[in-house]
N, C-alpha and C positions, 0 to 999 in steps of 0.2 A: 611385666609378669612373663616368665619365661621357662619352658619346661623340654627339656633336653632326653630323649630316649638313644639310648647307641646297644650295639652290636659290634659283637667280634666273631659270630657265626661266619662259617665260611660256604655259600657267599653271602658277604653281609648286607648284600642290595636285595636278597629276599626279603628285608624290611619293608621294603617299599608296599609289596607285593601283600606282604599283611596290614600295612597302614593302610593300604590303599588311597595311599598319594604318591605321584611319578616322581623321584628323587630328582629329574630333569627340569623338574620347573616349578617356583612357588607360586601357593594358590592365598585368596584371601576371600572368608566368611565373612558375612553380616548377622552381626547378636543384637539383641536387645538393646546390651551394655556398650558395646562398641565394634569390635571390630575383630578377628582372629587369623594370624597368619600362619603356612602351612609351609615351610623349606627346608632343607636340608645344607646345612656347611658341611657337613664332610661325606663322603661318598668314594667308596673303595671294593675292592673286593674282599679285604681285612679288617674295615671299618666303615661302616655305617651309623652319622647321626643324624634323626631327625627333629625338628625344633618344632613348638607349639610357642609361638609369639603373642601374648593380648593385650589390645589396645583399649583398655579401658577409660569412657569419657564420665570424668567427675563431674562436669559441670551437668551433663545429659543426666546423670543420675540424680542429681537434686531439681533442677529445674524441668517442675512437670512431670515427675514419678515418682510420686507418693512411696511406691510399691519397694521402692531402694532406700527410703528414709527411715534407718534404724540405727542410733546409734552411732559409728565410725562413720555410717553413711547420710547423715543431717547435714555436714558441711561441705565444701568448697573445696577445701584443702584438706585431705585425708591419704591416708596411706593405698587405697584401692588400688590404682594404676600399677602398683608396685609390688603388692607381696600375691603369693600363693593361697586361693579362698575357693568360696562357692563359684567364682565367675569361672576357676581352673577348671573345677567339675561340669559343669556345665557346657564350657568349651568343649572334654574331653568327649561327651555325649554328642553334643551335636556334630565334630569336625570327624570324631576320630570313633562313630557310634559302631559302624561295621567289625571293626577292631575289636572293641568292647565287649561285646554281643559275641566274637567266637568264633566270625566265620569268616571267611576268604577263599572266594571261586577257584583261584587259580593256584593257590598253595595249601589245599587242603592239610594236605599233611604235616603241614609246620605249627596249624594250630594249636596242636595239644599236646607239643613237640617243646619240652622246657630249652630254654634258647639262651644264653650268655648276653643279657642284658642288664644296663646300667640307665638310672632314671636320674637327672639333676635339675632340682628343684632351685628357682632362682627367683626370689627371696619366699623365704619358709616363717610365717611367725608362729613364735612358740615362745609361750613367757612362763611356763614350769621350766626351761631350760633342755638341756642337752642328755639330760638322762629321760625324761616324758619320752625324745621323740626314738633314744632305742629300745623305748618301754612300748612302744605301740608296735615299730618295725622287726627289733629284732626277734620276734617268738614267731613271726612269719618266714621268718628265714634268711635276712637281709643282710648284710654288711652295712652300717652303718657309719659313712663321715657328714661329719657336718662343724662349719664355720660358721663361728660367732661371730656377726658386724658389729663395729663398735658405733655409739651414738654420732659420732662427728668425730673422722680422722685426724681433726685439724685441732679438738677439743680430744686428748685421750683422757686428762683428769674425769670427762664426763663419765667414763665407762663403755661397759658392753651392753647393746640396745638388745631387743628380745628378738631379732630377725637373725637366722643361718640362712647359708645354702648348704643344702640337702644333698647327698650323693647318695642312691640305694644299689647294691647291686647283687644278684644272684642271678642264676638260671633256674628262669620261669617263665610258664607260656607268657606272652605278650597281652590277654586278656586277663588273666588274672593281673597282672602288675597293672594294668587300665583300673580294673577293679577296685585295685587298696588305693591306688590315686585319689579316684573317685570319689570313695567312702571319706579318704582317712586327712586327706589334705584339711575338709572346713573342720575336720577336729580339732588343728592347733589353731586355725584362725579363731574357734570361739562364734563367729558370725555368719549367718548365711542375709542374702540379697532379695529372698522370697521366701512365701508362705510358709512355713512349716505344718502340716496337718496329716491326716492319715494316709494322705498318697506317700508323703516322705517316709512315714514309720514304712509301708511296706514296701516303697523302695529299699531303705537298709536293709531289708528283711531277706529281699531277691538277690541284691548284691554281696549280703555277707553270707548267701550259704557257701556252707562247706570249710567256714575260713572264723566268722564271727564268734557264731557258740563256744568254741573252745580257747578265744584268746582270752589272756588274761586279764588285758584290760576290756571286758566287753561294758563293763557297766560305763566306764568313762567314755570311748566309742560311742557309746549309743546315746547317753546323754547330751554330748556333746555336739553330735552328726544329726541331734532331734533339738536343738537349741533348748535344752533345758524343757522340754514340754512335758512333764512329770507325766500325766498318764497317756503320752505315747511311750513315753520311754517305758513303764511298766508294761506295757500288753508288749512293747518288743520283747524286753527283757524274760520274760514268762515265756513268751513262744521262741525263742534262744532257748531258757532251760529246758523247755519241753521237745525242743529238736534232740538235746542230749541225752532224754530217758529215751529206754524202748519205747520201741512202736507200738503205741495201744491203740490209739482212736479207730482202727479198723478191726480193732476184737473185738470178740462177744464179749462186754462187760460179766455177762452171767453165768459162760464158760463157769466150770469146774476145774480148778489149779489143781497143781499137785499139791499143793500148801494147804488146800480144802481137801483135796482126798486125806490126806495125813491127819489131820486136824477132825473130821467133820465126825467120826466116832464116838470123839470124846467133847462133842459140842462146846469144842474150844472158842469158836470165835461168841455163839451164844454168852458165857461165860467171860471171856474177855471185857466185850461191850457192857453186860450187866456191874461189871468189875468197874470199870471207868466210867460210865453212868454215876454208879454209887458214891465215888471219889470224888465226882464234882458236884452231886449233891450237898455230901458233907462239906464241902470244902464252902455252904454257901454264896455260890455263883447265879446271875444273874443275867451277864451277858458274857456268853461263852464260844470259843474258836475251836472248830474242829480244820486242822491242821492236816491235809491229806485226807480227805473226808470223802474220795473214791465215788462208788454209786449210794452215799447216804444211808448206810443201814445205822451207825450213830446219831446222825441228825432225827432219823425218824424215831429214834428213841426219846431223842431231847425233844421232840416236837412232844409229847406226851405231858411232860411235864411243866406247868403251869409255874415251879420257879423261876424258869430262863426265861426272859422277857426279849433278848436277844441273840439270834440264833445264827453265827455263819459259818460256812464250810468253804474252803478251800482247797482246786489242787489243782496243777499244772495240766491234766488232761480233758479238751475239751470234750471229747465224748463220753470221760466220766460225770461229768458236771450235766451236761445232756442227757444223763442216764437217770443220774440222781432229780433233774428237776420235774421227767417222766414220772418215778416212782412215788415221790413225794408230792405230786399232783398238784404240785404250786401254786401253775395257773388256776387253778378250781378252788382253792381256799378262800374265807373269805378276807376282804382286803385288809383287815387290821393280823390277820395272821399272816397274810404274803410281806407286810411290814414287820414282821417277826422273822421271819428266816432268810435269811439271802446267801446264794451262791456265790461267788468270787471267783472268776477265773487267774493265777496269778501263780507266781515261783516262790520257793520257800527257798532260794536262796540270795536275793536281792532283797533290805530294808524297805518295806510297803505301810507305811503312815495308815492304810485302812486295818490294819493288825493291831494297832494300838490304843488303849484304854480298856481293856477287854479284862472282866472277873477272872476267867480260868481260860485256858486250852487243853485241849483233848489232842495228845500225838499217839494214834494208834498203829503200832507195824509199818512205821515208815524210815526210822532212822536206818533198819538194815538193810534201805536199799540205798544209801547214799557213800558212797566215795569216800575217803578219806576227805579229799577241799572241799565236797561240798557238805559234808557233815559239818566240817568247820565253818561255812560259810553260815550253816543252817543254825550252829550251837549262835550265833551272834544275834541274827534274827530274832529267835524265838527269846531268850536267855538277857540281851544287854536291849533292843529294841522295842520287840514287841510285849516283853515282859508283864506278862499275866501274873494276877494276885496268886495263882494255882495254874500247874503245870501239872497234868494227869500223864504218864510217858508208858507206853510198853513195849516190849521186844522181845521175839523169841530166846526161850535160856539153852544155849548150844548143847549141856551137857545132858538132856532129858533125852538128844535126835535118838541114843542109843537105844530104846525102848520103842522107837517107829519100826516094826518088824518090814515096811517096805521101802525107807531109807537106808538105801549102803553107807558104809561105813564114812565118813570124814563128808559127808556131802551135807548140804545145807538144803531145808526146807522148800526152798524156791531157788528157781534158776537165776532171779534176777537179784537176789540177796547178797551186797559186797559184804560182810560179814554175818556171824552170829555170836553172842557173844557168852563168854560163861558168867555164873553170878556172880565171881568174885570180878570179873571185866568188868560188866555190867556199873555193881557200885562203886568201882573204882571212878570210871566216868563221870556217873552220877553225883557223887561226891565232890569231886574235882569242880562241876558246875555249879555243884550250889556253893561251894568255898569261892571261887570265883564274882559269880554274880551276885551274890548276897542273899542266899534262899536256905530253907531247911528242908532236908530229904530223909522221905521211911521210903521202906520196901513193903511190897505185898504181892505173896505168889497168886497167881491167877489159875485154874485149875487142881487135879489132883496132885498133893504132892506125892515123887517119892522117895525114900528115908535118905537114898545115896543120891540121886539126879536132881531131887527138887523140884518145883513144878513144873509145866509144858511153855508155862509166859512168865514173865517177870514183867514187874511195873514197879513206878518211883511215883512218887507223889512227892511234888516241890510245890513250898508255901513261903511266899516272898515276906524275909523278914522285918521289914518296913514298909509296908505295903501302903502306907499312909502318903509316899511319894508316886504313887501310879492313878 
């Protein structure tokens, strides 16, 4: 298992100076697994490369450590000694941790100083092939080659085995490129050698700021980097999406928006919630999802009513959900009612199996604050996944703003609103989705209307037209 970093910085033996190993002499660690070597074959003042050698003993790992018996690693003869895993990660920590981490005494300034380097991974498994591994690298920035080994050179009718060597190269600090190593290596291996548990989720969690949240494969990354442990991988996933909204969890939930001064006149949100209430009563629900459920002034409306027999709320911000379980006084209910409502902390744009089987959901004023991807991420969620017998939906109607005598002109309700939509946007949407998914959709203004602008909200009520399969 072999892993090659070079430079063509000039001079390129500043490497050293950031690896913090003397390019003059190889060093060798003791792991758990086996062994780690630390040297350099080339060394110039044009070129610099350092090598990451490991010597992994298969038989040490079956015989007498339980702890490595998983899988590829139950037998005797297995590919370990050979390809690119968790052992790489773990070497990079312990041999190469100082690096990793950011710092170096003696060249400070090269740290955060993007640098002309090339990383070659020697042997890389990856058994989605050659488009996975520039589905992971290239949105980081990387040039990616990589060579396919065939099963047995001697055997070509056999084919092409699932092992490349890897070449990535850009300029980037030398800690971040540690970094996506670290992370991104046990992703194509599929296997790690230890625990997986919540130290691991927050590991990924430290490693991939700044770089995670926004890549496109983050769901697979995370899965894959949490060996499949479903709800770590969700509370990662969630706190990912919640790195990507504004910053709330240090506001005053109670604060006054501009969205509430505009609105609070005409006891628009009053009316909204009374409106959506009334929607899922008719609609016959019983165990119902509020969907961005903020500090619970929805929920405590359903909590009133003795139809819902199940009550949860969900949103990406932990100090809303802290606010909400404050207000709703949770703790203090008595226990057949604390079994009636539950908080969820989690992302509405990741498939989450606790969303599913639910009578209705409640999306109040949350679609205008998402994104184009993650609208779409969100229409899949709610729409093909978590698909509720009843879908209560509302959203500001853009063409009313012009009657807010303290909104200027072309500006939207709230700061953090990626669009707003007009009626006829609105059901076009709307429409679309329930052609789509298989549901029926009315409209109903919320508020006063008026004769040219229409009401101040718009909402859709979608009623799943075979509802006898949820």
């Amino acid at each position: 298992m072999l892993l090659t970093i070079s430079t063509t910085y000039t001079p390129a033996t500043e490497l050293g100076y950031l690896l913090h190993k003397n390019p003059a002499k190889s060093q060798a660690f003791e792991l758990s697994f086996g062994r780690a070597h630390m040297f350099y074959p080339e060394v110039s003042e044009q070129k610099c490369t350092a090598a990451l050698l490991l010597e992994v003993d298969p038989v040490g790992m079956v015989r007498g450590q339980r702890r490595f018996r998983d899988g590829l690693l139950d037998q005797y003869v297995n590919d370990r000694p050979f390809v690119a895993s968790s052992f790489l990660s773990v070497a990079i920590a312990k041999v190469l941790g100082t690096a990793l981490g950011g710092r170096c005494k003696d060249r400070p300034e090269l740290v955060k100083k993007p640098l002309p380097l090339t990383a070659k991974i020697s042997v890389l498994p990856c058994r989605k092939g050659e488009s996975f591994l520039e589905d992971i690298f290239e949105p980081l920035g990387y040039t990616v080659k990589a060579k396919q080994h065939p099963l047995d050179e001697n055997f070509p009718e056999w084919g092409e085995s699932p092992y490349y060597t890897v070449e990535l190269s850009q300029d980037i600090t030398l800690s971040s490129l540690l970094t996506h190593l670290y992370v991104l290596v046990p992703v194509f291996d599929h296997h790690k050698h230890y625990y997986v548990g919540r130290a691991e989720m927050e590991n990924l969690l430290a490693k991939g700021t700044g770089w995670l949240a926004t890549h496109p494969q983050r769901e697979a990354i995370t899965y894959r980097f949490l060996k499949h442990a479903p709800s770590f991988a969700r509370q990662a996933l969630a706190q990912l999406a919640q790195d990507q909204e504004p910053a709330a969890d240090d506001a005053d939930e109670t604060a006054v928006t501009p969205e509430d001064e505009l609105e609070t006149p005409l006891r628009l949100n009053d009316q909204r919630l009374g409106a959506v209430l009334a929607g899922l009563k008719a609609g016959g629900a019983q165990r119902v999802l509020d969907l961005g459920c903020g500090d619970g002034k929805l929920l405590r409306l359903l909590m009133k009513e003795k139809q819902f027999t199940q009550i949860f709320g969900m949103d990406v911000s932990i100090r809303s959900l802290e606010v909400a379980q404050d207000k709703l006084r949770l703790d203090r209910l008595p226990r057949h009612q604390q079994d009636r409502v539950r908080l969820l902390h989690g992302s509405l744009m990741y498939r989450d199996k606790r969303l599913e089987g639910f009578d209705a959901a409640a999306v109040v004023e949350v679609i205008e604050h998402l994104d184009p991807p993650r609208l779409k991420a969100f229409e899949r969620v709610l729409f093909e996944f978590a698909r509720p017998n009843t879908i209560v939906l509302t959203t500001p109607n853009r063409e009313y703003n012009v009657l807010f005598a303290n909104l200027k002109e072309e500006a939207l309700r709230h700061g953090d609103h990626r669009f707003e939509w007009t009626r006829a946007e609105f059901q076009a949407w709307a429409e679309s989705m329930a052609n789509s998914y298989g549901y029926a959709v009315r409209f109903l203004p919320v508020g006063s209307e008026d004769a040219a602008y229409g009401a101040p909200t718009q909402m859709a009520i979608f009623s799943l037209l075979n509802s006898g399969e949820n």
